[in-house]
N, C-alpha and C positions, 0 to 999 in steps of 0.2 A: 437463204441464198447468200453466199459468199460475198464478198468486194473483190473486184479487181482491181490492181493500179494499173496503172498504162505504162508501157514497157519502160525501164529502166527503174522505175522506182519511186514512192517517194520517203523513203528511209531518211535518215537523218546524214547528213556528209561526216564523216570524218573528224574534219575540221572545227565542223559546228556542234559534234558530242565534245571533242574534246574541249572548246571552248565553255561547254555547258558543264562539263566536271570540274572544269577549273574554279568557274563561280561557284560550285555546289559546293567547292573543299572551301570557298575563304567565305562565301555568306556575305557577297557585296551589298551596298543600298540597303543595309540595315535585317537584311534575312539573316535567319538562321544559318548558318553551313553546317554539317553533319556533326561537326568538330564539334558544336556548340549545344548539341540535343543534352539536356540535363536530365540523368537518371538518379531517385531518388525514392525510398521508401513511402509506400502509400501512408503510411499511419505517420509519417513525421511531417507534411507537407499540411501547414494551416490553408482554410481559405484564404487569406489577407492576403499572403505569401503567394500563393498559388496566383490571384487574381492581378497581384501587381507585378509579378517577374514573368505570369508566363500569358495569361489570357490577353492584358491588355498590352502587353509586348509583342504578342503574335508570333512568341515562340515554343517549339514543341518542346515537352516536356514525358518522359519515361516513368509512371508509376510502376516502383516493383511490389509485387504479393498485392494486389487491390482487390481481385474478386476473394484471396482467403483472408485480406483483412476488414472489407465488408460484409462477411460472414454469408458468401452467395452457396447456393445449394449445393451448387452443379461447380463448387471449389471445394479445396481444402482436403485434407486427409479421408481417407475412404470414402473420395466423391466419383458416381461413374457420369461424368458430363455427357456423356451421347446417350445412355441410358435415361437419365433424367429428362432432359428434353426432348427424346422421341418420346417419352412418356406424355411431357405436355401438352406436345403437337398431336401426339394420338385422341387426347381426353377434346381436342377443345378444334380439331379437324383444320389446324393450322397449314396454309400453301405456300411454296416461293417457288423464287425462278432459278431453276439449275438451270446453270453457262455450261455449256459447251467449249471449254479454253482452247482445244486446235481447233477449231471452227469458228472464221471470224465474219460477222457480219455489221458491215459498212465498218465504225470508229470501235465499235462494241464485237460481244460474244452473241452465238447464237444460244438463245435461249426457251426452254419451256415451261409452264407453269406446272409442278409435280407436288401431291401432298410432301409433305417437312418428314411426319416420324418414318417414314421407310426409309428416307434418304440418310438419315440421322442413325439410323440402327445399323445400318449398313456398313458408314464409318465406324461405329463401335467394332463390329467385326470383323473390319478389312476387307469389306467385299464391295465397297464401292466402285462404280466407274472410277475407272486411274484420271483422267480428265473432266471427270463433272466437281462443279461448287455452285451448293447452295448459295443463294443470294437474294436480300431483300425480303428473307421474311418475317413479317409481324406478330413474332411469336407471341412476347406479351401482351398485345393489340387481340389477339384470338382469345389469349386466355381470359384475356379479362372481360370478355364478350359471354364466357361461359362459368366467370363468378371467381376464376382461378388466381386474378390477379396476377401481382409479378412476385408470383411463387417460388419461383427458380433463381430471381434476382434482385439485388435491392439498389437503386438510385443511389450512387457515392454522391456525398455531400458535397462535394468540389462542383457536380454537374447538378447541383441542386435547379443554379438557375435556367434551367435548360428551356431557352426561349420557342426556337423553332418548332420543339416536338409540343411544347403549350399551344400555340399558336394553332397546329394542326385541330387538336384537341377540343381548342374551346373553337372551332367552324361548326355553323348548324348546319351545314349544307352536304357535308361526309362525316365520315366514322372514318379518320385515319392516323397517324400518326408516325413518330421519325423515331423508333427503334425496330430494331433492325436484329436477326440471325445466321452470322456468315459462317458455313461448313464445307468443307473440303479437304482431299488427300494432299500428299506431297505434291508441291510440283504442279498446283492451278497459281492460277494468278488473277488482277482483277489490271485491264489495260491501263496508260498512264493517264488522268483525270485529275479534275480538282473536285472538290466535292459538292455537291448540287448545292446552288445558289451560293459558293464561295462559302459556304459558312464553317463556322467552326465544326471540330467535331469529334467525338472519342472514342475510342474502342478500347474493348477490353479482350486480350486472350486469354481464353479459358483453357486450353488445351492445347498442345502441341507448343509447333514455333512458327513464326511468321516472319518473314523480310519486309521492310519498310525505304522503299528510296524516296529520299525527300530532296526538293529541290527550291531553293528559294526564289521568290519571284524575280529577281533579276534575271532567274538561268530560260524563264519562259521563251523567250525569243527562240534560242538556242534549243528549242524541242518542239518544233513545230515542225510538219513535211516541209519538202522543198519548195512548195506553191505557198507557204507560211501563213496556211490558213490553219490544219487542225493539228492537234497533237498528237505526234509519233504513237502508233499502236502498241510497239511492245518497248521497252528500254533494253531488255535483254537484249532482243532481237540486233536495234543498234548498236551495244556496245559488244555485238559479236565483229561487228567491220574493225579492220587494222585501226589501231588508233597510234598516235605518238607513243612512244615508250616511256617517255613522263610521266603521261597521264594515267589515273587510276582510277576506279571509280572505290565511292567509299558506302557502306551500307549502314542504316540502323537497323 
């Protein structure tokens, strides 16, 4: 079932995106501004370095070549990424949730739980839905349920210490954990969010390209509907309304 808002809206004003672009370009109150995203070769980047400029700064940071310079399967010179992993998901009967991206339900997408390899092979051959993206699934969490391990990928040393996804891990009360496989054509999107319990968090693109709008915590106010309780559903959507011709928005 869809959301409705109640007539007029509650989109972002005008006034209030562009004062939310203005924070996002200068990174007031100690954020990031977009200005400031540091891009840098994965293999040059120690942990020390890494730990002290960007984790306990709380600033984002851009590894270039990390899945082919962690020597992942499903990278690197005559790697086929969607072939490899509907292969996983096939062997070890991996699920996630394909979003529906024009189909918005309440803050979120609508969503159904579908096996991973057919969705996966799919995009290999461009015959996916134009609007569906895989999401949230436990691809290595399956494999290794079926002896596969993280076959397809190997843990970058920067993310060694990866608390949250331990934490899952070492629970006797589930089998779950916080790695994750996200798939889709051009042109999905995933609404604008922080990321579950505020925590940190990495991704890695194996394939294709992906848009990033980041937004420092001071710009929060400035993205909220107009009843300034939740966050604005789409940012495209908003910065489709007239804004100042100053203002710009800026992407990573």
């Amino acid at each position: 079932m869809e959301s409705a808002d109640p007539p007029g809206g509650l989109g972002l004003g005008a006034e209030a995106c562009a004062e939310g672009l203005r924070l996002l370009r200068r990174g007031d109150d100690g954020g990031a501004g977009v200005d400031a995203v540091r891009v840098v070769d994965a293999a040059d980047l120690s942990y020390d370095e890494f730990f002290s400029s960007c984790l306990a700064a709380n600033a984002p940071v851009v590894l270039r070549g990390a899945a082919a310079a962690y020597g992942w399967r499903v990278a690197g010179e005559g790697a086929e990424p969607f072939g490899t992993l509907a292969g996983v998901a096939e062997a070890c009967g991996a699920v996630g949730s394909v979003a529906q991206c024009q189909q918005r339900f309440h803050s979120d997408q609508a969503r159904e739980e579908q096996p991973a390899a057919p969705f996966l092979r799919a995009l290999g051959e461009g015959s996916a839905p134009p609007h569906a993206y895989l999401k949230d699934c436990h691809l290595a969490l399956a494999a290794e349920r079926e002896g596969g391990g993280e076959s397809f990928y190997v843990r970058p040393p920067l993310f060694a210490d990866d608390w949250m996804h331990e934490f899952w891990r070492a629970r006797d009360d589930l089998d779950d954990d916080f790695r994750f496989v996200y798939a889709g054509p051009k042109g999905t999107f995933t609404p604008l969010h922080a990321d579950v319990y505020d925590s940190y968090s990495w991704s890695c693109n194996v394939v294709g390209l992906k848009q990033w709008l980041l937004f420092p915590p001071s710009a929060t106010p400035h993205l909220r509907d107009r009843r300034g309780r939740d966050l604005i559903y789409s940012v495209r959507d908003a910065l489709a309304a007239p804004l100042p011709p100053a203002v710009g928005a800026r992407a990573a």
